[in-house]
Structure formats: C-alpha cells, structure tokens
mmCIF file of the C-alpha atoms, coordinates in Angstrom:
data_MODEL
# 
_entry.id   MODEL 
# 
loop_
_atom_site.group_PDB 
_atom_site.id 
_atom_site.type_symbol 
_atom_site.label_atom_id 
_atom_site.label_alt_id 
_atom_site.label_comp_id 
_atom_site.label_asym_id 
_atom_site.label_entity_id 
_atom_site.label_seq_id 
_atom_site.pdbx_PDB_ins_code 
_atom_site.Cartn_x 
_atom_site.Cartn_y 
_atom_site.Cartn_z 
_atom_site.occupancy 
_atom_site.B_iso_or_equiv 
_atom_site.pdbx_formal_charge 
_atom_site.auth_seq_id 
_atom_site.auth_comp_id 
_atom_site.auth_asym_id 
_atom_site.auth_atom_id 
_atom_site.pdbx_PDB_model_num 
ATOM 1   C CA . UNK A 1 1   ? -89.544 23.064 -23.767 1.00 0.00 ? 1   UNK A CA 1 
ATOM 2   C CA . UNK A 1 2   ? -90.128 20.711 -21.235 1.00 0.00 ? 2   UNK A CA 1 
ATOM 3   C CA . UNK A 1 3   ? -87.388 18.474 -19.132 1.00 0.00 ? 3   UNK A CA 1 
ATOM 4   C CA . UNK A 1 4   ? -86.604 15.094 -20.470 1.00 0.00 ? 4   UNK A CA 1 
ATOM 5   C CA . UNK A 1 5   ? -87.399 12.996 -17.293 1.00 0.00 ? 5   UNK A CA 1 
ATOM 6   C CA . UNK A 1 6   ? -86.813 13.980 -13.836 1.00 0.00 ? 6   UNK A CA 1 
ATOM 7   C CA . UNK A 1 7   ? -84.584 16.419 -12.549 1.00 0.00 ? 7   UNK A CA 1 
ATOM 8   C CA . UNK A 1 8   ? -80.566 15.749 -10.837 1.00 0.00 ? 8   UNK A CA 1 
ATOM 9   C CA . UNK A 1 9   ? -79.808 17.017 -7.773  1.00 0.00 ? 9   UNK A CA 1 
ATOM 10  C CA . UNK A 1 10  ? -77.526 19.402 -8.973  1.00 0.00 ? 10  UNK A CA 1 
ATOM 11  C CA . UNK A 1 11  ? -79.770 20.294 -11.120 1.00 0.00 ? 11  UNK A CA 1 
ATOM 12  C CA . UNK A 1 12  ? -82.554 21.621 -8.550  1.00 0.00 ? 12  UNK A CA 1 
ATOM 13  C CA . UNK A 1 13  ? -79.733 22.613 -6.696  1.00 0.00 ? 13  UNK A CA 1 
ATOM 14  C CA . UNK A 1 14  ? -78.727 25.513 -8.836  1.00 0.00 ? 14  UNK A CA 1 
ATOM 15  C CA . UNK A 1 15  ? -82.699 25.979 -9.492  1.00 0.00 ? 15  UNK A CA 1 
ATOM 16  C CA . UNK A 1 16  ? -83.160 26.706 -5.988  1.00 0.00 ? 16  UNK A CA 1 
ATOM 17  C CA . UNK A 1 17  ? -79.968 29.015 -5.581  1.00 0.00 ? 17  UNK A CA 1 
ATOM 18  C CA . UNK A 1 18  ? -80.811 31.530 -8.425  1.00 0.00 ? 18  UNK A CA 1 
ATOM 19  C CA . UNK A 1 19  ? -84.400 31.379 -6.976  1.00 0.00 ? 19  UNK A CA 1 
ATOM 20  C CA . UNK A 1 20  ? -82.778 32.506 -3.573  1.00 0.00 ? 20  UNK A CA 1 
ATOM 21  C CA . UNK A 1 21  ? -81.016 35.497 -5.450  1.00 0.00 ? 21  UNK A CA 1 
ATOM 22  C CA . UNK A 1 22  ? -83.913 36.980 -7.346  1.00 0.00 ? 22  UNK A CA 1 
ATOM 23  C CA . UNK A 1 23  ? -82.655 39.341 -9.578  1.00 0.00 ? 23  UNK A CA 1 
ATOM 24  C CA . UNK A 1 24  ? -78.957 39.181 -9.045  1.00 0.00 ? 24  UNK A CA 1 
ATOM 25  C CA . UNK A 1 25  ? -78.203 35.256 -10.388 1.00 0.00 ? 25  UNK A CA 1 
ATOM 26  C CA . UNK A 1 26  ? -75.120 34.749 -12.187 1.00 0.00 ? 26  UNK A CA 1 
ATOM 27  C CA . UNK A 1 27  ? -72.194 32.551 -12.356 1.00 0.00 ? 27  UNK A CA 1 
ATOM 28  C CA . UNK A 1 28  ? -70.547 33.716 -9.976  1.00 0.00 ? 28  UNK A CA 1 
ATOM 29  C CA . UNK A 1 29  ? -73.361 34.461 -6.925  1.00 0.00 ? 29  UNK A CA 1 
ATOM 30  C CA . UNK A 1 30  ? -75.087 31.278 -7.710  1.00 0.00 ? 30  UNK A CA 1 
ATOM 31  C CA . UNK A 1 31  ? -71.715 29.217 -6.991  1.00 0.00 ? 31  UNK A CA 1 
ATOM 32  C CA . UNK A 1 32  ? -71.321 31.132 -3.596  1.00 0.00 ? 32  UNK A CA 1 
ATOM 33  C CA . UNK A 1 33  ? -75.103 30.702 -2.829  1.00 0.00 ? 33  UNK A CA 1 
ATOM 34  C CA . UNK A 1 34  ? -74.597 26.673 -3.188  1.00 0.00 ? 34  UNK A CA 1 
ATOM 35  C CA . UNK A 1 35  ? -71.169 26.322 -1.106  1.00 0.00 ? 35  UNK A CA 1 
ATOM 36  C CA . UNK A 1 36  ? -72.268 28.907 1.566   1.00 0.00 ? 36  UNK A CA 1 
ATOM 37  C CA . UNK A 1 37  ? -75.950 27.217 1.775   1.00 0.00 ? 37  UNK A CA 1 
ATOM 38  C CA . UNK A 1 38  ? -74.386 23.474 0.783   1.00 0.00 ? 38  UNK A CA 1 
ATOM 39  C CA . UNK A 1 39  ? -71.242 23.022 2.623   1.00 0.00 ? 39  UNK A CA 1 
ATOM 40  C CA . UNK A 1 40  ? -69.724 22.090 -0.447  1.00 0.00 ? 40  UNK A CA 1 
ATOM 41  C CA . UNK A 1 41  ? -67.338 23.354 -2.783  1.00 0.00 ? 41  UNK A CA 1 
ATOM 42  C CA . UNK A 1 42  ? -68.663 23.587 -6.278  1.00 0.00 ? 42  UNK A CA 1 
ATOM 43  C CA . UNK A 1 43  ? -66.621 24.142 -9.560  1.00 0.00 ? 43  UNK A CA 1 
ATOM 44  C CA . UNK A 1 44  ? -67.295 26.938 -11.890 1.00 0.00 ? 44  UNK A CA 1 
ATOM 45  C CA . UNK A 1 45  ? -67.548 24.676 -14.668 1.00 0.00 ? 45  UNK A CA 1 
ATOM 46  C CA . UNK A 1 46  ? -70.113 22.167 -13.209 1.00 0.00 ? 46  UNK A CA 1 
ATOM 47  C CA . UNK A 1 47  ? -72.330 25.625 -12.688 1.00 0.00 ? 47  UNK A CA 1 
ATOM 48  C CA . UNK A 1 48  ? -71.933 26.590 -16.075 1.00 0.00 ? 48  UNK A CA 1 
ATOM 49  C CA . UNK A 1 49  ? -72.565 23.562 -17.775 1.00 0.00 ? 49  UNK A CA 1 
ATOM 50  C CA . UNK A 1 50  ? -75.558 22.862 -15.434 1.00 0.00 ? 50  UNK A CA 1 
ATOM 51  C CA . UNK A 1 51  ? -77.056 26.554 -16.361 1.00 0.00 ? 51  UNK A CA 1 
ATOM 52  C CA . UNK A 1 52  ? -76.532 25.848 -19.684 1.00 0.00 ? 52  UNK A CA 1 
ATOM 53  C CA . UNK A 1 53  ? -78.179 22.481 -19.783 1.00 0.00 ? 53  UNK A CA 1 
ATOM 54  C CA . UNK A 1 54  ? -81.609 24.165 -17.417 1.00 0.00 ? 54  UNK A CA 1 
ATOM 55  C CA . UNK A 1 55  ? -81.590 26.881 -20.291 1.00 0.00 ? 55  UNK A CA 1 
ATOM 56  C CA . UNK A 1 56  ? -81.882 24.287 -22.762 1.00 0.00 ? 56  UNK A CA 1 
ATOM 57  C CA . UNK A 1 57  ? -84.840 22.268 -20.802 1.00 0.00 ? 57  UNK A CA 1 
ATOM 58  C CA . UNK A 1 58  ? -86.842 25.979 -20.685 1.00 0.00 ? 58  UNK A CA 1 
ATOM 59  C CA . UNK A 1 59  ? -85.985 26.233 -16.692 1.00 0.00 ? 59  UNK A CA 1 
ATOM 60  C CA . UNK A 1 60  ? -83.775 28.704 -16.854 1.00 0.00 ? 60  UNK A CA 1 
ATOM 61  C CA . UNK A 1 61  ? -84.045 32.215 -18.666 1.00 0.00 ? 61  UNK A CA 1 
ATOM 62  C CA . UNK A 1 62  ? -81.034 34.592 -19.475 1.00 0.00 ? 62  UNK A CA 1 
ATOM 63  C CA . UNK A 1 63  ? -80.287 38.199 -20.633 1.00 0.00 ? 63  UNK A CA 1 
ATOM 64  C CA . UNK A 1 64  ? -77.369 40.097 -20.731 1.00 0.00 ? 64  UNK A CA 1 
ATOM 65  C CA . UNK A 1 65  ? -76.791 42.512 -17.913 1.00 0.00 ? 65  UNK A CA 1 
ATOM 66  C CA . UNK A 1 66  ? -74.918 45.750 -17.378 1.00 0.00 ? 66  UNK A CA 1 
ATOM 67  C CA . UNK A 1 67  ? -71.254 46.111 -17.934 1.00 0.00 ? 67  UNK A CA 1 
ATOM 68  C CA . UNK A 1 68  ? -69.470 46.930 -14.911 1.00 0.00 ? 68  UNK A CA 1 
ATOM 69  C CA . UNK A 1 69  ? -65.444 47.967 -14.023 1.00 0.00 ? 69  UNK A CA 1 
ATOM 70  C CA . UNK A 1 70  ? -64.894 45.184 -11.381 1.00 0.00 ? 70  UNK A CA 1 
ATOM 71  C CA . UNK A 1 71  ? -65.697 42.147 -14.206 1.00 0.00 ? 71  UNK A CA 1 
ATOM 72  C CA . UNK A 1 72  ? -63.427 44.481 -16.647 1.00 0.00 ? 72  UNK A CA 1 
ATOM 73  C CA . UNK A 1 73  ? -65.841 46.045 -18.958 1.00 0.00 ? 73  UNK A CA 1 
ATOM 74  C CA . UNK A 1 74  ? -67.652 42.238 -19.313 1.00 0.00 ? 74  UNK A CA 1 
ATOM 75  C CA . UNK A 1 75  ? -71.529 42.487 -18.432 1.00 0.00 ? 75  UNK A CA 1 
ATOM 76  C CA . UNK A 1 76  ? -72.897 39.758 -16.077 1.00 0.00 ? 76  UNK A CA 1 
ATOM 77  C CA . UNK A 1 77  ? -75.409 36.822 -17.663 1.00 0.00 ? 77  UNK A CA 1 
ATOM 78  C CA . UNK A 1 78  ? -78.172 37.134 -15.366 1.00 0.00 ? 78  UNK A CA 1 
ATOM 79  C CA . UNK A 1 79  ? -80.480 34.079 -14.708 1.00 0.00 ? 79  UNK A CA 1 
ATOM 80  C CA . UNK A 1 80  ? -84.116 33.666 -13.433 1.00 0.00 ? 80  UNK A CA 1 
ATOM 81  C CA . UNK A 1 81  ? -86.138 30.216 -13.099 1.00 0.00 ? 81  UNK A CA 1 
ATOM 82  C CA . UNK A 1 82  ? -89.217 30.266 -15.516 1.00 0.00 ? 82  UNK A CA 1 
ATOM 83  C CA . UNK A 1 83  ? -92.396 29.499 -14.590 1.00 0.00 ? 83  UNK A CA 1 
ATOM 84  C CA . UNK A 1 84  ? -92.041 25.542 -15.619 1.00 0.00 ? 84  UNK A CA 1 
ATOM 85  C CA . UNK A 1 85  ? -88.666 25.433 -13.472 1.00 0.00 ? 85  UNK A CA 1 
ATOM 86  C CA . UNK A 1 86  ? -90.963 26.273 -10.636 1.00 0.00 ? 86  UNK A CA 1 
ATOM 87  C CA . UNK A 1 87  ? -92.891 23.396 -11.289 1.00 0.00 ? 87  UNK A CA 1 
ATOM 88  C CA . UNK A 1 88  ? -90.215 21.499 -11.816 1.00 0.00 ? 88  UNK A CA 1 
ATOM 89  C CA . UNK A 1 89  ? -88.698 22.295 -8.265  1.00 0.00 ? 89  UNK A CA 1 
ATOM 90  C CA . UNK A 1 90  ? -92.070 21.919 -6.708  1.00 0.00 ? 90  UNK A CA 1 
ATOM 91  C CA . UNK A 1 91  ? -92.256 18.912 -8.208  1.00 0.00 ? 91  UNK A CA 1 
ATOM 92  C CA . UNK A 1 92  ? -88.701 17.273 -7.023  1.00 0.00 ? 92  UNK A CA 1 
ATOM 93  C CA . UNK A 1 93  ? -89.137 18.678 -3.685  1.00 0.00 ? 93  UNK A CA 1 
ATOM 94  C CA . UNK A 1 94  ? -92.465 16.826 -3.181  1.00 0.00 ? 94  UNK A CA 1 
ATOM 95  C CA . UNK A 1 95  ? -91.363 13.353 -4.395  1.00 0.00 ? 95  UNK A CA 1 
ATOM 96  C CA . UNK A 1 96  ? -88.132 13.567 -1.709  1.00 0.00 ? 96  UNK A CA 1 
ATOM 97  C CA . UNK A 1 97  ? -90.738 14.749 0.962   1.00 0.00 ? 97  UNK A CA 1 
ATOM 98  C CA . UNK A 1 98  ? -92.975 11.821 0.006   1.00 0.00 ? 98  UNK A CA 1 
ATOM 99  C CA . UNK A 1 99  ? -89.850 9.371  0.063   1.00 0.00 ? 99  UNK A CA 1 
ATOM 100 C CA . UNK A 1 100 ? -88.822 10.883 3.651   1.00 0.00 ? 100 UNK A CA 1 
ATOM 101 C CA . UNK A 1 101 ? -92.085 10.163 5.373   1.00 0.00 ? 101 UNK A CA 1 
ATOM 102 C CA . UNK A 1 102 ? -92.065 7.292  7.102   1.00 0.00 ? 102 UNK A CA 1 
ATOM 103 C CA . UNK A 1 103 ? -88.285 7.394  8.067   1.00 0.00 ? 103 UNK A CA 1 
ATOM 104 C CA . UNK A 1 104 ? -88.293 9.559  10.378  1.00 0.00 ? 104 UNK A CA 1 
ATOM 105 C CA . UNK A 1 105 ? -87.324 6.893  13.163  1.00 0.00 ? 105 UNK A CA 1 
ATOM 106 C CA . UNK A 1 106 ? -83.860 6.425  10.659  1.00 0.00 ? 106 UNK A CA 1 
ATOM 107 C CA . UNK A 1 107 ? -83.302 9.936  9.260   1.00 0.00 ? 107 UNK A CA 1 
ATOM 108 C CA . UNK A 1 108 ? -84.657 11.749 12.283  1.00 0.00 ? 108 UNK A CA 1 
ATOM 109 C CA . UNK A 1 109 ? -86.085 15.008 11.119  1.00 0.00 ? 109 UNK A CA 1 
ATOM 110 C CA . UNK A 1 110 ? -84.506 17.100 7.838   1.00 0.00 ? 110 UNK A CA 1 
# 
C-alpha cells in the first residue's frame, strides 16, 4: 500500500531509526535510537502510534519475536522498513537536501 501524500518528520524519523538497528527494531530500541541520535525525548506512545500508522502505509513490516525473561515471558515486535519505506526515505531526504541548497550562507552547513 502506498503512503497517502508525503511523509512527517516523525514519521521518517522512526523510518530511519529502525533502519539504523537492522534486525533488532522494537519499541523500545527505536525510542532510545531517536533520543540518543535526536537530542530529544520521545514518548512511548508517539512511537507506537507512529509504527502503527508506517505499518498501515506498507513502510513498515512486523513479526513476532522470541520470548525472553527480562520483558517477562512477552516476545518483542520486531520491525524492518520495506522496500517502498526505502523509497519513501530516499525520497524525503532528497526534497530537504534540494530545499537546503542555496542557504547555505543562512543555515551554514547541516
């Protein structure tokens, strides 16, 4: 299923941060991978809701993971971008690089 229109910040965001943990995305490492890489604290339920809504577009995938003692017996969701959340990303990140060129003497360099 394809996105609706473009995609939020928060949005790409969380894209990016479960791309950045491969195999071991869920809830819980993708909300430390945004504050530690961010600067910014992010609520559990903004993740979740956000993960939900990428699943929905097709730019997220899920399956159930392995049950382990430290979650109490609960296994772990475990997430991984789809080949049209790629694009997607690719996508976002070139129209902000086309908007940044040229203001370079405001913004300095990103």
């Amino acid at each position: 299923m394809a996105p609706a229109g473009p995609l939020g910040e928060f949005e790409v965001v969380i894209l990016m941060a479960v791309l950045h943990l491969g195999g071991d995305a869920y809830g819980s490492t993708i909300r430390d991978e945004i504050e530690r890489r961010s600067h910014r604290q992010v609520s559990r339920g903004a993740v979740y809701i956000t993960l939900e809504r990428l699943q929905e577009k097709g730019l997220l995938a899920s399956k159930i993971g392995n049950a382990t003692p430290g979650r109490g017996g609960r296994p772990k969701r475990l997430f991984r971008v789809s080949p049209a959340g790629v694009k997607a990303v690719k996508q976002s990140v070139a129209v902000l690089t086309r908007m940044h060129k040229g203001l370079e003497p405001i913004l300095g360099d990103l």
